[in-house]
N, C-alpha and C positions, 0 to 999 in steps of 0.2 A: 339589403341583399336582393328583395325581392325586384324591386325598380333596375339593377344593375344588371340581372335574370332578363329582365322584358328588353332592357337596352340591347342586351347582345344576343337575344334570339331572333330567330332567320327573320320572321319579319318584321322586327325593327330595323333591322339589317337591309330590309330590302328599300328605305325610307333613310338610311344612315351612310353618312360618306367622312372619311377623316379628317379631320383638322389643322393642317397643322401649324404651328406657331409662324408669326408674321417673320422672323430670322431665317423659317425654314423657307417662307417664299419668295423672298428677297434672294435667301441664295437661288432657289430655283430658277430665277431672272438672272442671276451675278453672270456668267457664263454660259455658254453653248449645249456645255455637260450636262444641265438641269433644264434645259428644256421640254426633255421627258420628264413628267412626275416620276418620284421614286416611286416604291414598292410599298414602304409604312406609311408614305403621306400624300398618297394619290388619292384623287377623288374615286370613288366608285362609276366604272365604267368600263367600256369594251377594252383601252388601253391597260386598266387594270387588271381585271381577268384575266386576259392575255399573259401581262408579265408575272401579274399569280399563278397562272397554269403553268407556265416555264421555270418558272421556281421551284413547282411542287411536285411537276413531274419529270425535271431534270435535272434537278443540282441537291435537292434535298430529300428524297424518298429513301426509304430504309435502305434500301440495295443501295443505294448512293452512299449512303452513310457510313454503311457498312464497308463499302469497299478503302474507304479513307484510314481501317480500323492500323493497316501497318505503318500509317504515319503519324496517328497519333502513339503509338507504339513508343516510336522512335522521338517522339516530341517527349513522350513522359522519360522515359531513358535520359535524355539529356536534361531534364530537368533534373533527376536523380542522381547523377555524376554529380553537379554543380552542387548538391546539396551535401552530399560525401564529401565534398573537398571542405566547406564550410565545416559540418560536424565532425572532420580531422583535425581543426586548429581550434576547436571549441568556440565558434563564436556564431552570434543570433542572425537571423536570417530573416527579411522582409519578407510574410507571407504572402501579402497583397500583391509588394511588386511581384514576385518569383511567379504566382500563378498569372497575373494581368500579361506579362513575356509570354506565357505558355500558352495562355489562349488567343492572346496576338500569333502569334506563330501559328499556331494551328489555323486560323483562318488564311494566315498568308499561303499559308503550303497548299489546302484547299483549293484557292485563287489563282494563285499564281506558281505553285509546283514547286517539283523539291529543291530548284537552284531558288529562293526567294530571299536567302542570305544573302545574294550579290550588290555590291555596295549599297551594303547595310539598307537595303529595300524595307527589311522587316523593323527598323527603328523610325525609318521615316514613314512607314504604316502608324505605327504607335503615335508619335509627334502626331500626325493628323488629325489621329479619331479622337486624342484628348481635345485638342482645341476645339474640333467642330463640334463635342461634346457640352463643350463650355460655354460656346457660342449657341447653340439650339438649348440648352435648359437655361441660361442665362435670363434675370428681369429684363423683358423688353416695355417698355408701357406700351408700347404700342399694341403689343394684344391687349392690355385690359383698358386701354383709352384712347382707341383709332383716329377719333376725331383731333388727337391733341399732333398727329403725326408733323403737321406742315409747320408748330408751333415747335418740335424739340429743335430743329434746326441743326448744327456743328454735331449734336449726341450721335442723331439719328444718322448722318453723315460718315461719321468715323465710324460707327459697327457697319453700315453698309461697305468699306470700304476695307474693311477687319473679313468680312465674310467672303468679299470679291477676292481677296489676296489668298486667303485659304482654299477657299476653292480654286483659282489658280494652281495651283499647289497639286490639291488632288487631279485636276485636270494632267497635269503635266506628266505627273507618276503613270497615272492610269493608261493614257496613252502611247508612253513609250512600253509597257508591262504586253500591252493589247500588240501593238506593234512587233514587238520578241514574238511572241506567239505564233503572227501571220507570216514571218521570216522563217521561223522553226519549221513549220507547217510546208509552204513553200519549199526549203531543203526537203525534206522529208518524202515530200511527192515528186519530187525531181531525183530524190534516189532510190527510187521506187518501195513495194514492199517487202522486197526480200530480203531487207537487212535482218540483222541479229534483235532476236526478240529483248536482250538485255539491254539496250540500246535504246530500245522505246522508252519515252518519256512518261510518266503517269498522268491519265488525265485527270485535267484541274478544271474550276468552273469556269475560266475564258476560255478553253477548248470545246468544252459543249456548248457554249453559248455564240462561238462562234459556227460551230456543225449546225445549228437549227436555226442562226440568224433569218434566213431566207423564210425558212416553214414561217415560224410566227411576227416576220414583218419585221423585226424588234433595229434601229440604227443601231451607231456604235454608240450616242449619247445614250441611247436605252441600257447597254453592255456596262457603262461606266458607271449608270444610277443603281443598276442591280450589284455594283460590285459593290459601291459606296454604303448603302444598304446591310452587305452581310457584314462589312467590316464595323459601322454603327453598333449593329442588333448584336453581334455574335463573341465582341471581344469585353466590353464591360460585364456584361450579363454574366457566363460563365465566370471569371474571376469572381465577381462579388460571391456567387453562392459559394465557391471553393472558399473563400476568405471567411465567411459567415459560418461555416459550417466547422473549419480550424477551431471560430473561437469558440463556439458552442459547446463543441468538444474538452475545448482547455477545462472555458467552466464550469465540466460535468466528467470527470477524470473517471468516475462508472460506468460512464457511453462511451467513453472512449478504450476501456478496456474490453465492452461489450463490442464494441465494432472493429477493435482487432483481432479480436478471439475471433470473430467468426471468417475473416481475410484471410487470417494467416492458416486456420482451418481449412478455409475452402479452396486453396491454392496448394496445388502438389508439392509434397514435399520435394525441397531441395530448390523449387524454381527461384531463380535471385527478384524476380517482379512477378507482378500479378497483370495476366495476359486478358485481351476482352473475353475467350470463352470462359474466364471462370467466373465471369461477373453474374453470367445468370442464377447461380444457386444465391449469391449475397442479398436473401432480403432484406437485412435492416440494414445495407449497404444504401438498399436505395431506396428505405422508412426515411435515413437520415437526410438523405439528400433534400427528400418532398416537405419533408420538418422544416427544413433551412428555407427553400420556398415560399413556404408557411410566415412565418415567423417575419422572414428577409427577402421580401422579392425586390429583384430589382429595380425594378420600375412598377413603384408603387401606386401610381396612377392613370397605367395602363396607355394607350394611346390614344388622345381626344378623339371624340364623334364629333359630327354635325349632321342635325336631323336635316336631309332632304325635300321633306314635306311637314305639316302639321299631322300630329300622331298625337294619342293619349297612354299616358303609361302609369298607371296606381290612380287613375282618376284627374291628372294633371295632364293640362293640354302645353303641348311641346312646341314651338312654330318652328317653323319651318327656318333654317338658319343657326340655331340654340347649338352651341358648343356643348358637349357632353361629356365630364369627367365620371371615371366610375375607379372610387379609390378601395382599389383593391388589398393593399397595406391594412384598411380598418376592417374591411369585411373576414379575411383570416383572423382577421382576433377578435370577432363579434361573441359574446360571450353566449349568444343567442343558439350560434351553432356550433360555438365547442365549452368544453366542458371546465377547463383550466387554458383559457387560451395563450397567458403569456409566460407557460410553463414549456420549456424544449422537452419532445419527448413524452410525457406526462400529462394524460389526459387529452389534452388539446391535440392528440398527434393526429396525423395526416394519413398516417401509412394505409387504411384503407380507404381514404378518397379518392374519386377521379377527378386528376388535375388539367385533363386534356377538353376542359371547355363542358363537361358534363354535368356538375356537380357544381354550382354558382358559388356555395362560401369557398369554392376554391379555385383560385384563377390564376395563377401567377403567368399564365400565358395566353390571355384574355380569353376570349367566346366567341362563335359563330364565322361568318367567313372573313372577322380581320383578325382573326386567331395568327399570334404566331406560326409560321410555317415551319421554321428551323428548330423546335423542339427537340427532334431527336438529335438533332447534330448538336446542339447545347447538352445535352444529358447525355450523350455518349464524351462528349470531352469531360466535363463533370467526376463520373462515374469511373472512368479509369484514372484520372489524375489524384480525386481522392481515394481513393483503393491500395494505390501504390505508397502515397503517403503515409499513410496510418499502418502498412503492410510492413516496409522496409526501413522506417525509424520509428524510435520513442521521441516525446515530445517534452521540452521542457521550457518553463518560464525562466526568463534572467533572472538572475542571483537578485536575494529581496523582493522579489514581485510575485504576488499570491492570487490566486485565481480570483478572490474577492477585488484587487486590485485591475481586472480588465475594464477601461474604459470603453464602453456600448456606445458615448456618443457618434451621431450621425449627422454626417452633411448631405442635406439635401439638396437633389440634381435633376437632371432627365434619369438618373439613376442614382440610387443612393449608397455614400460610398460612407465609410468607417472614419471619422473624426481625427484619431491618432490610428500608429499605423501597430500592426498586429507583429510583433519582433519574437521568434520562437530558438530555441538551441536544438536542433539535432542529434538525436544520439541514436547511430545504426543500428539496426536489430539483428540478429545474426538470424537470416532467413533459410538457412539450410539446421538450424536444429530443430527439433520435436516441435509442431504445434503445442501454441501455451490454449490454457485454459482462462477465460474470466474469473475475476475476482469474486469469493463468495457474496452473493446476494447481487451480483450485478444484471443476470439475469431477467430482473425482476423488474428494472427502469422501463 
C-alpha cells in the first residue's frame, strides 16, 4: 500500500505518464478518430490537461451531474416498468444484463440526448463498447514481449485489422451523432431564440463540447476520443458495482432487510420510487455501495503508469520507462488495513473511508491527477438505480437455489465481470403501505 501511496502522489505524478496497452495504440493509429490521445491513455502533457480541464470543468462537475438527475429518473423508471412486467408472469430476470442497458443508456442520453433510442443508436453503443472491451483487455504479447512483434506475423495482423474495423464502426456512429447535433444547432439558430422553451432540447456532452470547441483548441477527432472515453470508463464500471452489490445482498438477506428498511423509511410515504432528494439521509445506502467498491472494484488494476524519469519509491530505483501496475483489487483486502477484509459489511467495512484518492488502502478510483474524473456521475447512477431496486421489489432466488449456491466465480478483464450470470425473481413491494421495519437483530450487521 505504501509503494502504491508514493506511486500516485503528486510528485510521482509529476514523473508519471500512462500506459497504455500496445491494442490501445494500434487503435490509436487505426484511424483519424485516435489521432488525438484519449483522455485514460494519453501521455501526460499540455494536450492532456487541456482535455482533462474540459472534462472536469464541463461535462462532469457536480452541477453537471446534477442537472442529468431527471434523466436518470426516467432511465430508472423504465428500467422498473420492465421489471413489473417480468415479476407479473413470475419469471427470473438478468441482473447484469438489465443494469449493463441501464448504464449504457444513461451514458447515451448523457452524450447524445433524449432521442439516443433512434435506430436502435443505443444497442449499437453497447455492441461497441463490448468488443473494444474485449479487444484492449484481451492477451496481446506484444506488451509483455515487443521484441517478438515482427516475428507473430498473420496473429499480429488479424487483431490489427479486428481493431481498424471496430474502430471504423465507432468512427462512423460518432460522426453522424456529432453531425445531428451541428444540423440541430444550425435549425435552431436560424429559428432564432424565441421559440417555446419546451421545445429546447437538453443539453448533452456533444453540445458543450461543441460550445467550447474553439476556447480550448480541442478538433472533432478530440470530440470523438472524449466521447469514446465516457462510453469505455462509464458503462461497465457502473453495472458491475450494481451487479456486485445485488449479490452481496442475496448473500446476506440481514443487509438486505437492513438496506430496505432504511429506503423505504426514508422515502415519503406513498411515493411509487425513490427520487434523487431522498438519497441524501440513506447512509448505509451508500456504506453499501463503498463495501461493494471494496470488495468488487471494477478495474482491479487501476490504469497502467509509466515513470517519465528515474525516481525512487520504498528504496527501489524506477527508470525512467518502467510500466507501473498498482493492484488495487489486493490492497482492499490487505489484512493489514482492515480488520475482516473478506467479510461484506463486517469489520472490513469501508463506510468511513475516503474513497476519493485520500485514503491509499482505498482506491477503487485511483489517486492524484489520473484520478477518475467521472466519480460522481458513476455513483450518482449507482445510488439511484440501487435505491429503487431494493425500494420497489423483494428479491428472490429460483426455486432450488440457496444463497450458499451463488457462484462468486470471476472472469477477469480490463474489468472484472461475474463468471455465471446473477438470475433474480421479482416480487413487487407494495410501496404505498406503512414503512416496514428490519428484522430483529439486523441492525446490528
Amino acid at each position: 500500500m505504501a509503494a502504491a501511496a508514493s506511486c500516485s502522489s503528486a510528485s510521482a505524478l509529476s514523473r508519471a505518464s500512462s500506459c497504455p496497452p500496445r491494442t490501445q495504440r494500434r487503435r490509436s493509429c487505426a484511424h483519424t478518430t485516435t489521432s488525438s490521445p484519449r483522455v485514460g491513455f494519453a501521455p501526460y502533457g499540455k494536450h492532456w490537461r487541456q482535455v482533462r480541464k474540459l472534462v472536469t470543468a464541463h461535462l462532469l462537475t457536480a452541477k453537471k451531474v446534477h442537472s442529468y438527475h431527471a434523466a436518470r429518473q426516467e432511465e430508472v423508471r423504465l428500467v422498473v416498468a420492465k421489471l413489473r412486467e417480468a415479476a407479473a408472469v413470475g419469471v427470473g430476470v438478468d441482473i447484469g444484463g438489465a443494469v449493463n442497458a441501464f448504464a449504457n443508456d444513461i451514458i447515451c442520453r448523457a452524450v447524445c440526448g433524449k432521442f439516443f433510442r433512434e435506430e436502435g443508436r443505443n444497442r449499437l453503443f453497447r455492441e461497441l463498447n463490448h468488443v473494444t472491451t474485449i479487444l484492449v483487455a484481451g492477451f496481446n504479447m506484444e506488451d509483455y514481449f515487443p521484441g517478438f512483434a515482427s516475428l507473430l506475423g498473420v496473429f499480429t495482423r488479424f487483431r490489427s485489422n479486428k481493431v481498424s474495423q471496430t474502430h471504423q464502426r465507432w468512427d462512423m456512429l460518432l460522426e453522424e451523432i456529432i453531425s445531428d447535433h451541428e444540423r440541430r444547432k444550425t435549425f435552431e439558430h436560424r429559428r432564432g431564440a424565441g421559440g417555446d422553451d419546451d421545445e429546447q432540447e437538453e443539453s448533452d456532452f456533444i453540445d458543450m463540447m461543441l460550445s467550447v470547441q474553439q476556447k480550448y483548441g480541442i478538433t472533432r477527432d478530440h470530440i470523438k476520443a472524449i466521447l469514446m472515453d465516457m462510453f469505455e470508463a462509464g458503462t461497465a464500471t457502473s453495472s458491475l458495482v450494481l451487479e456486485f452489490a445485488m449479490v452481496e445482498l442475496m448473500r446476506n438477506p440481514h443487509l438486505m432487510a437492513k438496506l430496505q428498511a432504511e429506503v423505504r423509511n426514508k422515502t415519503p410515504k406513498g411515493h411509487e420510487m425513490v427520487n434523487e432528494e431522498n438519497l441524501s439521509s440513506m447512509v448505509y445506502l451508500r456504506a453499501v455501495v463503498k463495501e461493494t467498491l471494496r470488495l468488487h472494484p471494477p478495474a482491479p488494476l487501476l490504469v497502467p503508469h509509466q515513470s517519465m524519469a528515474d525516481c525512487d519509491i520504498d528504496g527501489y530505483t524506477i527508470p525512467s520507462g518502467t510500466r507501473v501496475i498498482i493492484n488495487a483489487w489486493a490492497i482492499s483486502r490487505d489484512p493489514k488495513s482492515w480488520e475482516k477484509p473478506e467479510r461484506f459489511m463486517d469489520g472490513g467495512s469501508s463506510a468511513d473511508i475516503n474513497f476519493k484518492g485520500k485514503d491509499f488502502e482505498f482506491t477503487p478510483f485511483g489517486a492524484g491527477r489520473r484520478m477518475c474524473p467521472g466519480s460522481n456521475f458513476g455513483l450518482a447512477t449507482i445510488n439511484i438505480m440501487l435505491a429503487n431496486l431494493v425500494y420497489c421489489f423483494d428479491w428472490m432466488l429460483p426455486g432450488g437455489v440457496e444463497k450458499e449456491d451463488i457462484d462468486m466465480a470471476e472472469v477477469f478483464g480490463l474489468t472484472v465481470h461475474r463468471k455465471e450470470k446473477l438470475i433474480l425473481v421479482p416480487k413487487p413491494h407494495d410501496t404505498f403501505a406503512h414503512p416496514v421495519q428490519p428484522e430483529a437483530g439486523s441492525m446490528k450487521a
